[in-house]
C-alpha positions as CSV (number, residue, x, y, z in Angstrom):
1,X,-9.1,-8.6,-7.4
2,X,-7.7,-5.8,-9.9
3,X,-5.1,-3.4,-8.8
4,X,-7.7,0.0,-9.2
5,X,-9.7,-2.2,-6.3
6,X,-6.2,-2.5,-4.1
7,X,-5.5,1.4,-4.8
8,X,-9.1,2.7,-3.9
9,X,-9.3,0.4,-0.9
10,X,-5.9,1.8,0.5
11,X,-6.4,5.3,-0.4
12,X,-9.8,5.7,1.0
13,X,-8.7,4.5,4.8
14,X,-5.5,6.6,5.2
15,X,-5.5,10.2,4.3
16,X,-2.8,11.8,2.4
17,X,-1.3,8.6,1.0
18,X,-0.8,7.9,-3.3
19,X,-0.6,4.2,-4.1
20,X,0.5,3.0,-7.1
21,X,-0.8,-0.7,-7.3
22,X,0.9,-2.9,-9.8
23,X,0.3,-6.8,-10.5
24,X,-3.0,-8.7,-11.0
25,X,-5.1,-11.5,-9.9
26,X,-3.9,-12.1,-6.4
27,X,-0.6,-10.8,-6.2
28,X,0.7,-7.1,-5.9
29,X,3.1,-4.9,-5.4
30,X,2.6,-1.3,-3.7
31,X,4.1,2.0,-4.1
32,X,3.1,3.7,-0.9
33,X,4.0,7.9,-0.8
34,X,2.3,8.7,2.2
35,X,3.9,11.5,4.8
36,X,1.5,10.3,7.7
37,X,3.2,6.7,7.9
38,X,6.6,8.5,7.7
39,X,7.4,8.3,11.8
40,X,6.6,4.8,11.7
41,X,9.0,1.6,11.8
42,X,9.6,0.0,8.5
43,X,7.7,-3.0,10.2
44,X,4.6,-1.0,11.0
45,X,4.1,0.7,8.1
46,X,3.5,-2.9,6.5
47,X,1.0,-4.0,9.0
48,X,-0.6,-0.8,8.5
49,X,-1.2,-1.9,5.7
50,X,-1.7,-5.5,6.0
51,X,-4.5,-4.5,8.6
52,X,-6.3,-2.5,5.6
53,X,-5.8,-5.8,3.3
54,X,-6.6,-8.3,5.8
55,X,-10.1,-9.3,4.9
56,X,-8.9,-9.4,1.1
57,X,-6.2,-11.8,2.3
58,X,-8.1,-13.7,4.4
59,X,-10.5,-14.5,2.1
60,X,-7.9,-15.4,-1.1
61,X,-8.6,-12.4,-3.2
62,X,-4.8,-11.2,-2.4
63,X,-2.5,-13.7,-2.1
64,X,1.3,-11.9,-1.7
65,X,1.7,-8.3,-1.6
66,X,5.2,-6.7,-1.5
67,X,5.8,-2.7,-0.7
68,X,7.9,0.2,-0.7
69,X,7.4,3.6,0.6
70,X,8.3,7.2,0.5
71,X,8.0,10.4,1.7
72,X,6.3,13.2,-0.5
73,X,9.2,14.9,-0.5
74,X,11.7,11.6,-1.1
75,X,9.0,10.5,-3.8
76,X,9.5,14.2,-5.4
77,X,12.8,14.4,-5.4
78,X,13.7,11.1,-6.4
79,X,16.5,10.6,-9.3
């Protein structure tokens, strides 16, 4: 699976989310800005967005995935 594939698949199911999408073959990591998983848990932001990647995972085409998110505004006025 190539990243572009990872970032369209992500982008398309939650609105008003970037992802930056960074590795290849079956390992990636994610740059989530997204204000609509902002009230969520640290915990359940991930499995948000395990549950998008689970048929890709399930299957081998993504083997480890690691993530970090922000805020629009924390991703804007980042150092």
């Amino acid at each position: 699976m190539q990243a572009v594939e990872v970032k369209k698949l992500i982008e398309a199911q939650l609105a008003d989310t970037q992802v930056e999408v960074d590795g290849e073959g079956c390992n990636f990591q994610l740059l989530v800005i997204s204000d609509s998983l902002a009230a969520l848990s640290p915990v359940k932001r991930q499995q948000q967005i395990y549950a998008l990647l689970n048929e890709q995972i399930a299957d081998g085409s993504i083997h480890a995935v690691s993530m970090k998110f922000f805020t629009r505004e924390a991703w804007d006025n980042r150092p």
